[in-house]
C-alpha positions as CSV (number, residue, x, y, z in Angstrom):
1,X,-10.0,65.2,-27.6
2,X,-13.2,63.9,-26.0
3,X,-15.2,63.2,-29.1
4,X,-12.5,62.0,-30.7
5,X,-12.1,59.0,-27.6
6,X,-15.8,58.7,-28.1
7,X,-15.9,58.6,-32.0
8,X,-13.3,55.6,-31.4
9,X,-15.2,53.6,-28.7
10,X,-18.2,53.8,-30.8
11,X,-16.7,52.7,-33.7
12,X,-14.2,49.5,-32.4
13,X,-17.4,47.3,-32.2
14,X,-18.1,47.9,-35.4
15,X,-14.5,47.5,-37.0
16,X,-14.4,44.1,-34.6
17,X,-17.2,42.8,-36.3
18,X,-15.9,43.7,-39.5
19,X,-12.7,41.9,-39.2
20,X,-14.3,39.1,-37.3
21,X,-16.7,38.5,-40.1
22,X,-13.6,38.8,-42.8
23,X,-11.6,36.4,-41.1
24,X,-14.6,33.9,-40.9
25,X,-15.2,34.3,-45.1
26,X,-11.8,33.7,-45.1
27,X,-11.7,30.7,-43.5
28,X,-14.6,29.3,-45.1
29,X,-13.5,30.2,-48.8
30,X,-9.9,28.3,-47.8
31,X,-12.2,25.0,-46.4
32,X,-14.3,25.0,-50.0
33,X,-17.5,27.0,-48.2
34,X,-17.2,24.5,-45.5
35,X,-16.2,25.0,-41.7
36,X,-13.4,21.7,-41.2
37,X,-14.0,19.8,-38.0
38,X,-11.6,18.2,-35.8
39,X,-12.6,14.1,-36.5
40,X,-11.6,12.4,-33.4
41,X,-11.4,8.6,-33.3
42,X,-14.7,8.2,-31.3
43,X,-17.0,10.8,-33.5
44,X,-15.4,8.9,-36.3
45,X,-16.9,5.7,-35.3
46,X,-20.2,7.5,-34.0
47,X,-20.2,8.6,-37.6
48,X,-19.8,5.8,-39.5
49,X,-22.1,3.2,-37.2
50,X,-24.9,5.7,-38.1
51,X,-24.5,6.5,-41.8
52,X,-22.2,3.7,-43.7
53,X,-24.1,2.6,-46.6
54,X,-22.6,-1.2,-46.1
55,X,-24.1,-1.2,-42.2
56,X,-27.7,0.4,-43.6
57,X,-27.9,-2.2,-46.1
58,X,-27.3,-4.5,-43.4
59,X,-30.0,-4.0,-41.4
60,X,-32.5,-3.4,-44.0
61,X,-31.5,-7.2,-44.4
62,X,-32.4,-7.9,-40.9
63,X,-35.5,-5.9,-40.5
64,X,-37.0,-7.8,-43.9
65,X,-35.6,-11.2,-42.2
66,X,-37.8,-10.5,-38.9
67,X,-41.2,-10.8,-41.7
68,X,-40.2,-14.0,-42.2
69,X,-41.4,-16.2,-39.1
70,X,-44.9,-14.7,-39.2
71,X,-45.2,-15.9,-42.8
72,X,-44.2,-19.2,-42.3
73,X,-45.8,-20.1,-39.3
74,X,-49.6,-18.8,-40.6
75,X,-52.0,-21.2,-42.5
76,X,-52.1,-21.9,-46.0
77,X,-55.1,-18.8,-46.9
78,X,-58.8,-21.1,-46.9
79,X,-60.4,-21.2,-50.2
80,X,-63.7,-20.0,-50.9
81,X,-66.0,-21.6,-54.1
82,X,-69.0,-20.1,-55.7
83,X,-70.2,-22.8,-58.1
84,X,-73.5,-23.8,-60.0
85,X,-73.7,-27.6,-60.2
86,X,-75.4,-30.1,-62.1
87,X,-77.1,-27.3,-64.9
88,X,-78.9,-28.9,-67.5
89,X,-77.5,-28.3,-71.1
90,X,-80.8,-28.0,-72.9
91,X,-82.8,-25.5,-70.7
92,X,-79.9,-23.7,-68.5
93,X,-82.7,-23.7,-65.7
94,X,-82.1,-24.0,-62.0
95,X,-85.9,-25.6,-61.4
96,X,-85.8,-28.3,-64.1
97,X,-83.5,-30.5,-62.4
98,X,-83.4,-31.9,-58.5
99,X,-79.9,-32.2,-58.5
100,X,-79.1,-28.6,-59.6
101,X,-77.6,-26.0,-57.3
102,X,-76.0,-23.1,-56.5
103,X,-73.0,-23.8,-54.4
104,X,-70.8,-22.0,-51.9
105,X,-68.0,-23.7,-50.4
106,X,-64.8,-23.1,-47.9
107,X,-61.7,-25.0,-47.6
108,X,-58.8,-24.8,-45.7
109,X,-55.4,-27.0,-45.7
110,X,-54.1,-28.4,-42.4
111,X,-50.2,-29.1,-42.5
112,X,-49.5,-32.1,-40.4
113,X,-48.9,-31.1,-36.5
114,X,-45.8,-29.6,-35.9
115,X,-44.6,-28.7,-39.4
116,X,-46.0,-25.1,-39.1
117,X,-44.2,-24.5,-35.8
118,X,-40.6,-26.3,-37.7
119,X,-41.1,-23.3,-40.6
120,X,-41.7,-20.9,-38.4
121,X,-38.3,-22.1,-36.0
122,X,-36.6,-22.7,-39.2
123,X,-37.1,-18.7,-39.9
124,X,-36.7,-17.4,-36.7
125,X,-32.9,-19.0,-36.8
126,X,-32.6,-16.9,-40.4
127,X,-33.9,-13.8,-38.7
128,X,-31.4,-13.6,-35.9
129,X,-28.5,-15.1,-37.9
130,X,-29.4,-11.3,-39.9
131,X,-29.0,-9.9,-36.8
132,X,-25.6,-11.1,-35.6
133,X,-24.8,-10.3,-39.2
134,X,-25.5,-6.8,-38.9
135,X,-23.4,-7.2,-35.3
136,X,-20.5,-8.8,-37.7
137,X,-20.5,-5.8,-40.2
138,X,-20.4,-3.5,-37.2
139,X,-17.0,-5.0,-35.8
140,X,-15.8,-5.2,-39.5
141,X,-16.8,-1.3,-40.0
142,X,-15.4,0.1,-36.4
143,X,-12.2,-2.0,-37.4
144,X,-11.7,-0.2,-40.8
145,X,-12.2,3.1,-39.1
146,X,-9.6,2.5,-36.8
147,X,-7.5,1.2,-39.1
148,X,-8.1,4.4,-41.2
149,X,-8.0,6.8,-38.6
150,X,-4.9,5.6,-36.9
151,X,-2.7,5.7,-40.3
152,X,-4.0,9.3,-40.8
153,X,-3.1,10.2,-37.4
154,X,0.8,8.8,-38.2
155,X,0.7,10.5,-41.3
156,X,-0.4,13.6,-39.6
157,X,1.9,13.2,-37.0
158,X,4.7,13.1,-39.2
159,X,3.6,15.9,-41.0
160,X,4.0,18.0,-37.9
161,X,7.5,16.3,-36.8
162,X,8.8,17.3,-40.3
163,X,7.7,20.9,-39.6
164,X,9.2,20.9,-36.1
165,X,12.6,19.6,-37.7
166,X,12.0,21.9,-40.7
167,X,12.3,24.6,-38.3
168,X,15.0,23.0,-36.3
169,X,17.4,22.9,-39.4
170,X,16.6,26.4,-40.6
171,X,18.0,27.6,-37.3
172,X,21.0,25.1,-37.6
173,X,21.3,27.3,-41.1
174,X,21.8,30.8,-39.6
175,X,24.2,29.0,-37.0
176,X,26.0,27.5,-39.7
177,X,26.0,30.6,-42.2
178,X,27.2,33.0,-39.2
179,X,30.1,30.5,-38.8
180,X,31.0,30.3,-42.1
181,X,30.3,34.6,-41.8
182,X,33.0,34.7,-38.9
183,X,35.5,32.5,-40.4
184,X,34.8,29.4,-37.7
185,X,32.5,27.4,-40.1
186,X,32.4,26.1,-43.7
187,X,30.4,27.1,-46.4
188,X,29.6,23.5,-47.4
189,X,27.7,23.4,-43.8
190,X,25.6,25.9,-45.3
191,X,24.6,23.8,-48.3
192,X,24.2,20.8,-46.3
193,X,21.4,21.9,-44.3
194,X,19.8,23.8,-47.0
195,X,20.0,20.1,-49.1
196,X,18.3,18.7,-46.1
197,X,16.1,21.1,-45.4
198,X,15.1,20.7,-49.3
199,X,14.1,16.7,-48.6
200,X,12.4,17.5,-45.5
201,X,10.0,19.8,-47.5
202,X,9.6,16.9,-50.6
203,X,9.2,14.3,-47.9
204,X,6.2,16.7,-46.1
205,X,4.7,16.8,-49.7
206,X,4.5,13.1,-50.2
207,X,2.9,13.0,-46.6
208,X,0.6,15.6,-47.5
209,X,-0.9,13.5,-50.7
210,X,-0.5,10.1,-48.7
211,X,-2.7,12.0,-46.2
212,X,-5.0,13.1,-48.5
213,X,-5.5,9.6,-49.9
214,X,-5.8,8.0,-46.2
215,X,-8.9,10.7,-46.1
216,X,-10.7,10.0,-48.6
217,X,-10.8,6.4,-47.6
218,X,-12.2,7.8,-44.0
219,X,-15.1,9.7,-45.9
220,X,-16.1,6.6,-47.6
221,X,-16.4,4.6,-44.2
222,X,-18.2,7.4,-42.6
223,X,-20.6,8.1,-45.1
224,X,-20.4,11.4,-46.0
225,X,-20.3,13.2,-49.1
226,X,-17.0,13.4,-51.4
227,X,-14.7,16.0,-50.6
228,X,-16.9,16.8,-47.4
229,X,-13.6,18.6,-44.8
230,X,-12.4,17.6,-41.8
231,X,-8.9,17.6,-40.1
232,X,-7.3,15.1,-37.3
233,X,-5.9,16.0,-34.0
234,X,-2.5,17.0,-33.7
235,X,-1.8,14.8,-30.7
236,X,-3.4,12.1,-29.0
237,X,-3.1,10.2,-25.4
238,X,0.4,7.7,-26.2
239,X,-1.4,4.5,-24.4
240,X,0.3,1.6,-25.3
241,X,-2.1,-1.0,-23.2
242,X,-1.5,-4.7,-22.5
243,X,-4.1,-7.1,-23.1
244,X,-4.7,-10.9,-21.7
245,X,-3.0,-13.7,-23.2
246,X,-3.4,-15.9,-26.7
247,X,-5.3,-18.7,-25.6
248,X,-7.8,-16.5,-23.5
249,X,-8.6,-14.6,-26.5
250,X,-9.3,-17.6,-28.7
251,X,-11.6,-18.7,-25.6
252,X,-13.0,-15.2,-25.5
253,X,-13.9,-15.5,-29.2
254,X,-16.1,-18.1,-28.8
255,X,-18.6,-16.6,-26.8
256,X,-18.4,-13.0,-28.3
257,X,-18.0,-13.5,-32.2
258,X,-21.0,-13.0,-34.0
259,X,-20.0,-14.8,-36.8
260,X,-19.7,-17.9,-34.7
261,X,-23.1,-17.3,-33.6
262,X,-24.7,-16.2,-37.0
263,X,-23.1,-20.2,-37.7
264,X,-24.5,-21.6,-35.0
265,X,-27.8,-20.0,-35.3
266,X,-27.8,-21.4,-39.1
267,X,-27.0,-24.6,-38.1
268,X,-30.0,-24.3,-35.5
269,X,-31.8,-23.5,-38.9
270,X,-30.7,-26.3,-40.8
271,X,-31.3,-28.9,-38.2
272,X,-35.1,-27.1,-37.9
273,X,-35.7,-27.8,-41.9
274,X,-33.8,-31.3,-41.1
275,X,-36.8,-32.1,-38.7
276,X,-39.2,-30.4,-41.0
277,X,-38.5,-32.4,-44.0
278,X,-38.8,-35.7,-41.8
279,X,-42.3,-35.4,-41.0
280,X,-43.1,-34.8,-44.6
281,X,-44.0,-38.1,-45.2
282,X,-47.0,-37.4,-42.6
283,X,-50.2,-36.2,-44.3
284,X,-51.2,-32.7,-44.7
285,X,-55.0,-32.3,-44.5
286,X,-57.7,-30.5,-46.0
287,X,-61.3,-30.0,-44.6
288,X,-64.3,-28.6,-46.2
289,X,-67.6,-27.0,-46.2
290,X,-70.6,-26.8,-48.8
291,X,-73.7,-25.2,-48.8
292,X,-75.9,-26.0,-52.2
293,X,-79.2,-24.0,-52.8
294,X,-82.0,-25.2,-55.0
295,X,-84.9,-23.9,-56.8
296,X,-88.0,-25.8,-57.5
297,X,-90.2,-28.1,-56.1
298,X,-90.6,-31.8,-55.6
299,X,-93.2,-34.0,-57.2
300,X,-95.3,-34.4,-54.2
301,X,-95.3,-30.1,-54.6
302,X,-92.9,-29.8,-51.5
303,X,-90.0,-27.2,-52.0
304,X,-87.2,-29.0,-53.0
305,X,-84.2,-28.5,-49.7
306,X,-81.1,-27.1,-49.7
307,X,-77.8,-29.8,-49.8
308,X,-75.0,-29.3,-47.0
309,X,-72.1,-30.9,-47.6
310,X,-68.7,-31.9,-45.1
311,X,-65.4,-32.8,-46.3
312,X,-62.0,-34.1,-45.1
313,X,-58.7,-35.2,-47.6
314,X,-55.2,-35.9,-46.9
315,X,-52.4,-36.2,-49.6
316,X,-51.0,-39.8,-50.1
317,X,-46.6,-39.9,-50.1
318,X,-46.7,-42.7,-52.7
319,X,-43.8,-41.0,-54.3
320,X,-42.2,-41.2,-50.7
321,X,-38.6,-42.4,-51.9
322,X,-38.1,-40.1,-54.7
323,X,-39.7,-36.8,-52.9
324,X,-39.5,-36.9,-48.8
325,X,-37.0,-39.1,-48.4
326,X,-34.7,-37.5,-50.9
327,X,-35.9,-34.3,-49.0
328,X,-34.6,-35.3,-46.0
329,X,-31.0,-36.4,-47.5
330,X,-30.7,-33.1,-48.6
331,X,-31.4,-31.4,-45.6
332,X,-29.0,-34.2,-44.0
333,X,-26.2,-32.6,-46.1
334,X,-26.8,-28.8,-45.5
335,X,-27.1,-29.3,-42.4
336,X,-23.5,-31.1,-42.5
337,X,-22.3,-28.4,-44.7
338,X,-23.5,-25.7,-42.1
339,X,-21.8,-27.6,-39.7
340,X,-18.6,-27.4,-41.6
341,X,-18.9,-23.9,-42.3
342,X,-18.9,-23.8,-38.6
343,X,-15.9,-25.1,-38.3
344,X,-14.1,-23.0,-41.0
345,X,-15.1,-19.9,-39.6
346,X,-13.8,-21.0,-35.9
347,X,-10.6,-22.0,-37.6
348,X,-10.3,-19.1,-40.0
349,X,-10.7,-16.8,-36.8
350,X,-8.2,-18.8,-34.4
351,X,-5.4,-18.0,-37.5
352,X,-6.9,-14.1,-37.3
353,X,-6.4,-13.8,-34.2
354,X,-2.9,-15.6,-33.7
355,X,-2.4,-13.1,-36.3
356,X,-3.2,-10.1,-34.8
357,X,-1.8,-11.2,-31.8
358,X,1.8,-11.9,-32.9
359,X,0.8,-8.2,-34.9
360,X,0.3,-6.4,-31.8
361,X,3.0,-7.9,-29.6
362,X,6.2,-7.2,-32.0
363,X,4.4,-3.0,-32.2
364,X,4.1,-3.5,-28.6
365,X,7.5,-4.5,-28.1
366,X,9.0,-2.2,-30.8
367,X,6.8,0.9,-29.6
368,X,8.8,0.7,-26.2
369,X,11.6,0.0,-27.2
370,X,11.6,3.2,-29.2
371,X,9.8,5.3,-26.5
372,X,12.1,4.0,-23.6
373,X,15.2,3.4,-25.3
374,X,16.0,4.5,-28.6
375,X,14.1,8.2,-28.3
376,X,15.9,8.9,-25.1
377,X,19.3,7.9,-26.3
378,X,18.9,9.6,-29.5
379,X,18.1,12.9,-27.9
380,X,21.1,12.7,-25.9
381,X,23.4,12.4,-28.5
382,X,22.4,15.1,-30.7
383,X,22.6,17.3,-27.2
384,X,25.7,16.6,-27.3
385,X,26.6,16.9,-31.1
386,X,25.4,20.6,-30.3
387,X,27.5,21.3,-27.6
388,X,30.2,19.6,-29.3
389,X,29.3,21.7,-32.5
390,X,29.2,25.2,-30.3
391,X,32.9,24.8,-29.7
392,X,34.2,23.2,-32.4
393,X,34.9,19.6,-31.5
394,X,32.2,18.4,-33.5
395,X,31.3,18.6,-37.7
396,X,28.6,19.7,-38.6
397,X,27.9,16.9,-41.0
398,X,27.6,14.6,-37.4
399,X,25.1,17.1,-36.2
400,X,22.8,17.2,-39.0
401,X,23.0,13.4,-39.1
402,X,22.0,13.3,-35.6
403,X,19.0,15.4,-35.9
404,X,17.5,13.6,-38.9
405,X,18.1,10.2,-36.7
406,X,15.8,11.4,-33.9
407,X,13.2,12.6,-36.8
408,X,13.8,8.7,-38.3
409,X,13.1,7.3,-34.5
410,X,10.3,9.5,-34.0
411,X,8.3,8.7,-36.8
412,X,9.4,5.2,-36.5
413,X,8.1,5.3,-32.9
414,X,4.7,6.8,-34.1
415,X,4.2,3.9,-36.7
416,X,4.8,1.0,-34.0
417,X,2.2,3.1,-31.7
418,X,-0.3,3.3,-34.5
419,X,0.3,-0.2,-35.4
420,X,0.0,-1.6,-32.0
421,X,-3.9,0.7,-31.8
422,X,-4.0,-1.1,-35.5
423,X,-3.9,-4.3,-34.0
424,X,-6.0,-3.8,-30.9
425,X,-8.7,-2.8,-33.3
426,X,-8.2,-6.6,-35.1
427,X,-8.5,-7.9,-32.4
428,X,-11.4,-6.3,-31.1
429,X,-12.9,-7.8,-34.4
430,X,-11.7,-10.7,-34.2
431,X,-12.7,-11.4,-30.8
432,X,-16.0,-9.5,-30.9
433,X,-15.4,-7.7,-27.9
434,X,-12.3,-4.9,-26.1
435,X,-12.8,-6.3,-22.9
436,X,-9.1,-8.6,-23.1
437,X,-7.4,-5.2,-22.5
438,X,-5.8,-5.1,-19.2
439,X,-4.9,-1.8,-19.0
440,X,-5.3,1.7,-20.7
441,X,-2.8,3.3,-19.3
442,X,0.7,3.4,-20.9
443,X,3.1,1.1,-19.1
């Protein structure tokens, strides 16, 4: 009896492992060979801010933008000149002729004070408007996400209501068939259920490939490779928050949109290449150097000396009306133009965020109203259609119709909560910040 105990504690280990490790190759082989995560909202966004192709290419941008103000600030590169002047045809020799030399010479062009300085202004305005365009594709991105996210969290909150009421109606079945079994019920009640029951499991279905649709759109904002698994949570914290008023927001936008800074930055640009093209009726210089070396001698027998030679030029604007001057008209207009984009964009986001606004407040209102009112009163009417039912006063038909009513207002209620996250996460976009949120706690 002994051994056989001990044969049996030494081998449990073993046959735990065994069906540990079984279960596990399970699991895996059902995922495709891979282990699916839970994706919550905020690894979701961790995820995508780190390997979206869109936000990489982005800032690829930027980092090749931030070249650009070195470059256009530096000199013109000087010029160096190896020559042989003033070689006589017939011979080729460097000691028949007094005025023949070998030459070296450097030059270097001067742009008129101030013009480097413009360029290199002018660029540094391009190199942060990248910037606050790779801030721009962020809020753009994190939106998306939670757009994305949150209609795969109703669709798999739905999912698991259907199953709840799936079960919910099966158990109404064996009521109704051991009625119908006693003489007390009908056998119509029967089919009913079993009718509804039969939607229920077509309208899971259609979830399910909605769902998988909805997922695929996630994977492609997140980076990662097609058909790479992951699940969502089951449940999540119902906060239904209020946020400040219209006209703060617009205010808040403003100072926290980086697309109304990337336009303001490009105006700061345009005005520095404005400036620029003014002075370019100024001269640009160019100065010199020369060294010639000679061979030979003089005629008094003296060796012949070597030539040094200085050098200043500056370019005449005779062509002044049809070059600079029409230079500076049309850095007059872009600079208009960028102003006017300016102003597009601060209307364009005014209407987004009215938008969003007017979005967020009819979920808001709806989401409570479903949560405080219609949920609650729902629930006590199908109490009381099973009561009723238990003793006969009430059809089954009623009960039935009652239950799929509270599925309706539940799933209804779970849209308007993921529409009202929806528009928060517009808002946050469209504002450029989440700090008009008042509260995170439901009220």
């Amino acid at each position: 009896m002994n051994s056989t105990i001990n044969i049996i504690h030494t081998a449990c280990p073993a046959i735990l492992l065994a069906l540990f490790l079984l279960f596990s190759y399970n699991n895996t082989h059902a995922a495709g060979g891979h282990v699916c995560s839970v994706l919550y909202l905020d690894g979701a966004i961790e995820m995508a801010l780190k390997n979206n192709p869109g936000l990489r290419r982005a800032e690829a941008r930027y980092r090749a933008a931030l070249n650009l103000p070195s470059q256009a600030g530096s000199l013109p590169d000087p010029i160096l000149s190896l020559g042989a002047l003033n070689v006589p045809t017939d011979s080729f020799s460097l000691e028949q002729e007094p005025m023949t030399q070998m030459q070296i010479k450097l030059t270097q062009s001067l742009p008129f004070p101030g013009k480097l300085s413009l360029k290199r202004e002018s660029m540094e305005m391009e190199a942060e408007a990248s910037r606050l365009a790779v801030e721009e594709e962020k809020l753009r991105l994190i939106r998306d996400v939670k757009r994305a996210w949150w209609d795969a969290f109703f669709l798999k909150k739905s999912i698991g209501i259907i199953k709840k009421n799936q079960q919910i109606l099966q158990e109404l079945v064996v009521v109704a068939r051991m009625k119908y079994q006693v003489g007390k019920g009908l056998q119509q009640d029967v089919l009913l259920a079993q009718v509804e029951l039969s939607n229920l499991l077509n309208m899971e279905t259609d979830l399910k490939g909605a769902l998988d649709i909805k997922k695929a759109v996630i994977t492609r904002l997140l980076g990662r490779p097609h058909g790479a698994c992951f699940s969502l949570p089951c449940d999540t914290k119902a906060i239904l928050p209020r946020i400040a008023g219209e006209k703060v927001l617009l205010k808040m936008a403003q100072n926290h949109r980086p697309l109304l800074a990337m336009q303001r930055k490009k105006i700061q640009g345009a005005d520095a290449r404005l400036r620029l093209a003014r002075k370019g009726i100024l001269p640009d210089f160019t100065i010199g150097a020369a060294y010639g070396y000679r061979q030979g001698r003089n005629p008094t027998g003296s060796r012949r000396s070597d030539f040094a030679s200085l050098m200043i030029s500056l370019n005449i604007p005779i062509w002044a009306k049809s070059k600079q001057l029409s230079r500076v008209a049309q850095r007059s207009q872009e600079l208009a133009g960028y102003d006017f984009s300016y102003r597009d964009a601060l209307q364009r986001i005014q209407a987004e965020i009215s938008g969003q606004y007017a979005y967020y407040k009819s979920a808001m209102e709806q989401a409570l109203f479903y949560r405080d009112t219609v949920i609650p009163q729902a629930k006590q009417t199908l109490s009381a259609m099973l009561k009723g039912y238990q003793v006969n006063k009430v059809d089954f038909l009623n009960v039935v119709r009652s239950r799929l009513a509270l599925l309706d207002y539940e799933k209804r209620y779970w849209r308007t909560f993921t529409n009202v996250q929806k528009g928060l996460a517009g808002l946050e976009a469209a504002i450029g910040t989440d700090n008009f949120i008042k509260a995170r706690q439901g009220q």
